[in-house]
MIGU-84300 format. One record per residue (C-alpha): residue in one letter; residue number from 1; x, y, z. Coordinates in pm, whole numbers. Layout:
residues N
<site rest="A" nr="NUM" X="X" Y="Y" Z="Z"/>
...
//
This chain:
residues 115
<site rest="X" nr="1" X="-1263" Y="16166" Z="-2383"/>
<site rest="X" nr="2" X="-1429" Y="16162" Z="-1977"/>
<site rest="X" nr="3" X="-1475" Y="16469" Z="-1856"/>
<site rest="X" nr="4" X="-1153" Y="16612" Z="-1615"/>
<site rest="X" nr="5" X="-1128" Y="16446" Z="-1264"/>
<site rest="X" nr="6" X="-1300" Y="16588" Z="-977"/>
<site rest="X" nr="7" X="-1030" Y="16515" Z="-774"/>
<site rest="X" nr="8" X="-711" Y="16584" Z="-638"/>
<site rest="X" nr="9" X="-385" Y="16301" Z="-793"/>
<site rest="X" nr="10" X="-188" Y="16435" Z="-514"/>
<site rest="X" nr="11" X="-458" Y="16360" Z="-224"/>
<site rest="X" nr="12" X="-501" Y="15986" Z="-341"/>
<site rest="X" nr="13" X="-317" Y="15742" Z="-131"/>
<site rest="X" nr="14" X="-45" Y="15521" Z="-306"/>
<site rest="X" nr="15" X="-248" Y="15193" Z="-288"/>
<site rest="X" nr="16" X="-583" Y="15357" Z="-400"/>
<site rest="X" nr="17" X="-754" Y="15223" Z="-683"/>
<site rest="X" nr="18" X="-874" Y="15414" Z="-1031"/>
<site rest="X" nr="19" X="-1071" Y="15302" Z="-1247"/>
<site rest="X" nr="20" X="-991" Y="15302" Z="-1692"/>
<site rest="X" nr="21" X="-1198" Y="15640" Z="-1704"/>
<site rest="X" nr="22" X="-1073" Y="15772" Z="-1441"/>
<site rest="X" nr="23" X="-673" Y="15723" Z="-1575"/>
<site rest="X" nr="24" X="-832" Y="15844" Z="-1939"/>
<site rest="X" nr="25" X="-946" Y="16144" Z="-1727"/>
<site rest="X" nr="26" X="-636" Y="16200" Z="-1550"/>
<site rest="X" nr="27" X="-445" Y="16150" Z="-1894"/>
<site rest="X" nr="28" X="-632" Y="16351" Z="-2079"/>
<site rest="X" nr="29" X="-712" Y="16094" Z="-2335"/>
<site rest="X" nr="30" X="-976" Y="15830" Z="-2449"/>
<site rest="X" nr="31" X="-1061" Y="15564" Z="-2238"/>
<site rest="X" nr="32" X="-1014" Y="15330" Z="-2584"/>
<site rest="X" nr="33" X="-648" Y="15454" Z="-2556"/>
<site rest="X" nr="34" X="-607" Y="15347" Z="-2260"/>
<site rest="X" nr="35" X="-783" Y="14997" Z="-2313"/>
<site rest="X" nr="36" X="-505" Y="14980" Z="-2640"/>
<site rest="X" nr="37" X="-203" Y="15041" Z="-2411"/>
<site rest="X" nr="38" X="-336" Y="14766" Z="-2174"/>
<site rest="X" nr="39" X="-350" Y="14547" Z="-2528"/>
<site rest="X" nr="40" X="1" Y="14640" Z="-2599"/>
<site rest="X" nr="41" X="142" Y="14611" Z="-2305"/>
<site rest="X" nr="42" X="242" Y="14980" Z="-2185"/>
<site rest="X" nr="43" X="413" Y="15052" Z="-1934"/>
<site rest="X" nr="44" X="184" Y="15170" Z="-1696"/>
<site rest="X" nr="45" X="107" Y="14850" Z="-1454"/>
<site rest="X" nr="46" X="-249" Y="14722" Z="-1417"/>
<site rest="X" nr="47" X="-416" Y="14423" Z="-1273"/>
<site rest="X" nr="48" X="-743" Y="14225" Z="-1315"/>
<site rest="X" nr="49" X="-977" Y="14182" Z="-1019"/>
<site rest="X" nr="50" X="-1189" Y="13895" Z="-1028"/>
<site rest="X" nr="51" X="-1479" Y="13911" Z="-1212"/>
<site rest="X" nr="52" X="-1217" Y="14106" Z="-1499"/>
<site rest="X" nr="53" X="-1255" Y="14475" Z="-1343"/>
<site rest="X" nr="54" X="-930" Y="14652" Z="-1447"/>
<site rest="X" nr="55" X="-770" Y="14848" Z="-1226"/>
<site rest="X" nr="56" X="-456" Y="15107" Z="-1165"/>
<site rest="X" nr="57" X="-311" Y="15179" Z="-868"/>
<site rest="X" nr="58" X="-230" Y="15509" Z="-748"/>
<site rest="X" nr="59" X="141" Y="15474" Z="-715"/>
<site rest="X" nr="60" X="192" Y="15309" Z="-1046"/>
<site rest="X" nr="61" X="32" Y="15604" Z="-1250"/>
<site rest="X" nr="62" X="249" Y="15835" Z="-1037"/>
<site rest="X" nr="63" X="546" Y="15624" Z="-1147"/>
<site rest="X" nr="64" X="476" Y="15655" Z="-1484"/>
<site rest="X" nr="65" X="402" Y="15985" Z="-1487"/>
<site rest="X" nr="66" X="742" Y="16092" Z="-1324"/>
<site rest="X" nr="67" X="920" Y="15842" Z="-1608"/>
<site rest="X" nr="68" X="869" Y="16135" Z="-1815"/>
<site rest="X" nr="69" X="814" Y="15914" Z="-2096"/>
<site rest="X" nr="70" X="684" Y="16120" Z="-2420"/>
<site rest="X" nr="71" X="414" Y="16079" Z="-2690"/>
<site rest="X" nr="72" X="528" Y="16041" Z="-3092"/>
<site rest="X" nr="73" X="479" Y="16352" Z="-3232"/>
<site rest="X" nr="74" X="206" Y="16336" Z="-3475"/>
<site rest="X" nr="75" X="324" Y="16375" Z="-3837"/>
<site rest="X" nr="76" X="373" Y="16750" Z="-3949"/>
<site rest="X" nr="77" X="210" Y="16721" Z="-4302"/>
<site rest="X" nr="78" X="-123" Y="16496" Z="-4270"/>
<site rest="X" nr="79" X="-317" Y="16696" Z="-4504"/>
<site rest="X" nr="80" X="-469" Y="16532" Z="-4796"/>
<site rest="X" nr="81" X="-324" Y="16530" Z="-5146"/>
<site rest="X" nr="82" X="-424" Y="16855" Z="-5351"/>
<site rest="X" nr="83" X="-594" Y="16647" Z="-5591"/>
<site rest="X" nr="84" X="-759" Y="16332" Z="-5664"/>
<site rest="X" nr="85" X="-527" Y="16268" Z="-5943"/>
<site rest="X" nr="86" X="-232" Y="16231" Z="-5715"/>
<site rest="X" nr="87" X="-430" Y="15985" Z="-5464"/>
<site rest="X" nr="88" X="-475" Y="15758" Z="-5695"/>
<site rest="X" nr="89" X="-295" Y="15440" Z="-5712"/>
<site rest="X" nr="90" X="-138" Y="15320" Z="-6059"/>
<site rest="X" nr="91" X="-361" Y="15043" Z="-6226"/>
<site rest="X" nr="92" X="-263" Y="14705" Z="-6169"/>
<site rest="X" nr="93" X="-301" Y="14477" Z="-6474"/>
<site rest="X" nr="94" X="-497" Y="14215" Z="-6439"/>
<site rest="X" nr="95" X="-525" Y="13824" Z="-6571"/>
<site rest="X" nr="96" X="-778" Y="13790" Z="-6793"/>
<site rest="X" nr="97" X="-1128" Y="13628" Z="-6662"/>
<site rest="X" nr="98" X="-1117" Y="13231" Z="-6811"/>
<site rest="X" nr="99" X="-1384" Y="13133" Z="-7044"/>
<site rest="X" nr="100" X="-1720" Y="13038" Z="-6890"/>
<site rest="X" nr="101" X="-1789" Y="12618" Z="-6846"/>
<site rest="X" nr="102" X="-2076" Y="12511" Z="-7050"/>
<site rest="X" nr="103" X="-2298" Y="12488" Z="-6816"/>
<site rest="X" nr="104" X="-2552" Y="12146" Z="-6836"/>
<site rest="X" nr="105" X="-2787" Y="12281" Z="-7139"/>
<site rest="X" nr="106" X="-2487" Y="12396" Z="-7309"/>
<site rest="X" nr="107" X="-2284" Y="12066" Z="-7248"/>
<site rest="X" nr="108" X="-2611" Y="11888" Z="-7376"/>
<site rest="X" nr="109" X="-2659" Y="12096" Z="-7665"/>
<site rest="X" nr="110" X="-2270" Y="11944" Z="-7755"/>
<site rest="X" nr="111" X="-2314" Y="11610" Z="-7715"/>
<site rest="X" nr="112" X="-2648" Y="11653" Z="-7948"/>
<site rest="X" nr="113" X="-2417" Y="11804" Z="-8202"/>
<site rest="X" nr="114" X="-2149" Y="11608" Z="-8214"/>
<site rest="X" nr="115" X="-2369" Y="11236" Z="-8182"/>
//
């Protein structure tokens, strides 16, 4: 996660640009996160310069900030299982393995017994 912004949201003007790092920093979260939400289409706007710079504008991280749209709550119990026992998965049966080919010495060895 960057390090907090060294500057003021509310100073910007509406058509400034920022940067991924700088929205992570803003945000509060990882500038990967950020990079995923682009992936998945989120709903806060960004466009491509040319030469594939990514970039926010001001306005548009204001608008989704005011949307007031929340995160999913993490799950309450994420703790691991007490024991290994109850981790583990119940065994699958399994085909049995086919026989082996005879292989060319064995296939010779064959013909020599059976000629």
């Amino acid at each position: 996660m960057p390090p907090p912004v060294s500057f003021s949201l509310s100073e910007l003007a509406d058509d400034a640009f920022l940067s991924q790092r700088e929205i992570a920093a803003i945000l509060r979260v990882a500038v990967s996160t950020v990079e995923c939400w682009r992936r998945r289409r989120h709903a806060l706007r960004w466009i491509s310069l040319p030469g594939g710079a990514v970039r926010y504008y001001v306005r548009d991280l204001r608008q989704f900030l005011a949307s007031g749209k929340k995160r999913k709550p993490k799950p309450k119990d994420s703790s691991p299982p007490a024991t290994y026992e109850a981790a583990r998965q119940p065994e699958v049966a399994r085909k049995p393995r086919p026989q082996r080919r005879a292989g060319r010495a064995d296939a010779a060895e064959l013909q020599q017994e059976t000629t």
